[in-house]
N, C-alpha and C positions, 0 to 999 in steps of 0.2 A: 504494500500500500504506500503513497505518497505520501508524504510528509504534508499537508496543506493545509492554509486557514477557510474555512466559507464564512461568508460574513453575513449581519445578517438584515436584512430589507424589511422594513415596516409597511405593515400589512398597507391597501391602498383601498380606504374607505371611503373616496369621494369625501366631494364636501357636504356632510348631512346640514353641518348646523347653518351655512351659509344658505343650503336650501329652505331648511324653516326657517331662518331669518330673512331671506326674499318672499315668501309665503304671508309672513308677518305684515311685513313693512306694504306690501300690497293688498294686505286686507285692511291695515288702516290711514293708508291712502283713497280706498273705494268706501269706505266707512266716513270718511273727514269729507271728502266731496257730498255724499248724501246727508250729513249734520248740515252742512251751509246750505245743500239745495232746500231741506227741511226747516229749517230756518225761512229763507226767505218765504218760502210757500206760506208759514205763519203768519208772515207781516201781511202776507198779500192777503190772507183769510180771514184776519182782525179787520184790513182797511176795507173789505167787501159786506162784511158781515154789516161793521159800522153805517156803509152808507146805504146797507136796508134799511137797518133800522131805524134809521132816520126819515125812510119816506114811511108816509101816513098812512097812505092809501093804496096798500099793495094788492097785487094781482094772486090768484093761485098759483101760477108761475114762480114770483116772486117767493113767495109764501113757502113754496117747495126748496125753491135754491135757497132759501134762508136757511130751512131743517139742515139740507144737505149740506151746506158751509159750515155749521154749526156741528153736526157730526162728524165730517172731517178734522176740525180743529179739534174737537173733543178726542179724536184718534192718536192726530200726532201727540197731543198735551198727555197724555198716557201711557205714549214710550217713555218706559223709565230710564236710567241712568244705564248706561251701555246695552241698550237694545240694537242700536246699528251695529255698534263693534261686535256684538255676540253673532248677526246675521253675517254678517262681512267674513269672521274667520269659519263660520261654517260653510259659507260661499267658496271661502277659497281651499278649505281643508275637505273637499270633496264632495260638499254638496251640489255644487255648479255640475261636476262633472254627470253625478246623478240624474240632476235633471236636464240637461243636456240629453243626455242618452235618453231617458223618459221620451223626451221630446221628437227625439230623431225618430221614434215607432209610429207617433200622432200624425193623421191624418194634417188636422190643422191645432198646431199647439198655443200655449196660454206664449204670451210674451218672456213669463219666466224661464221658461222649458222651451224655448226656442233655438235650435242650433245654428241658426242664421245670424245671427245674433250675438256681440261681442259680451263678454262676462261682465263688462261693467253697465251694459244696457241691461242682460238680463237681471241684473244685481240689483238695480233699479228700480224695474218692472216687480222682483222679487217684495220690495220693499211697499210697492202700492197695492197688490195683490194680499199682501199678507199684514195689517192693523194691528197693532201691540194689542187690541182689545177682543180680538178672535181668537178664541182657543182652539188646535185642533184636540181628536179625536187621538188617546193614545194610541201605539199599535197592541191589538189584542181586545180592547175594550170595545162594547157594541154600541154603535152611535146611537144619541139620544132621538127621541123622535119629539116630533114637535107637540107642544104640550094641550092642543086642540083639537088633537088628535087621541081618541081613549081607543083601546082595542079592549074586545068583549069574547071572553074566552063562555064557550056554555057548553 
């Protein structure tokens, strides 16, 4: 046998943490964009709301867009304190992927589940389709039925 050294090479693990730190940093880069666009939407929904209410004499029309402004602001005012960032890392930590894929079997899909569609539109779209004040349906649980509805077992 030869007399010889082998040395010895450190195993080669990619860069993991640089990849969840690029993961990161663009989940709350699409998270910080939809706090400002949410924000402004606010001002805009206070200064609309304001100037129904200020006419006297509204229509049913009117009447209608006033509920509806008024529940959307009651929406946004209800995401609590890191609701976007909690969406945003689930966006980027696999949920986009999912619904993507969802999306690519659909006929004609939601905006969210769009694969046409860049990740931070559907992330967006994510974010108007789904109100901090909607609870879904856990998985495994049987959805509620509406409660004007009685079944009659006999």
């Amino acid at each position: 046998m030869a007399a010889g050294t082998e040395s010895y090479e450190a195993p080669q693990y990619g860069d993991l943490a640089g990849a969840i730190g690029g993961k990161i940093g663009s989940a709350l880069t699409m998270a910080a964009g939809a706090r400002r666009q949410r924000d402004g939407e606010k001002g805009r929904l206070t200064d609309e709301i304001a100037s129904l209410n200020k006419k006297e004499d509204k229509t049913e029309d009117e009447k209608q867009q006033l509920k509806d402004l008024q529940k959307r602001q009651e929406d946004l005012n209800s995401q609590g304190f890191g609701f976007i960032g909690k969406k945003a890392l689930g966006a980027e930590f696999g949920g986009d992927l999912r619904r993507r894929t969802k999306g690519f079997f659909q006929m004609n899909p939601d905006d969210q589940d769009d694969p046409a569609l860049d990740k931070k539109k559907r992330f967006e779209a994510l974010l108007k389709a789904q109100p901090a004040g909607n609870k879904q349906t856990p998985p495994g649980a049987p959805p509620e039925a509406p409660k004007h509805l009685k079944m009659v077992v006999s």
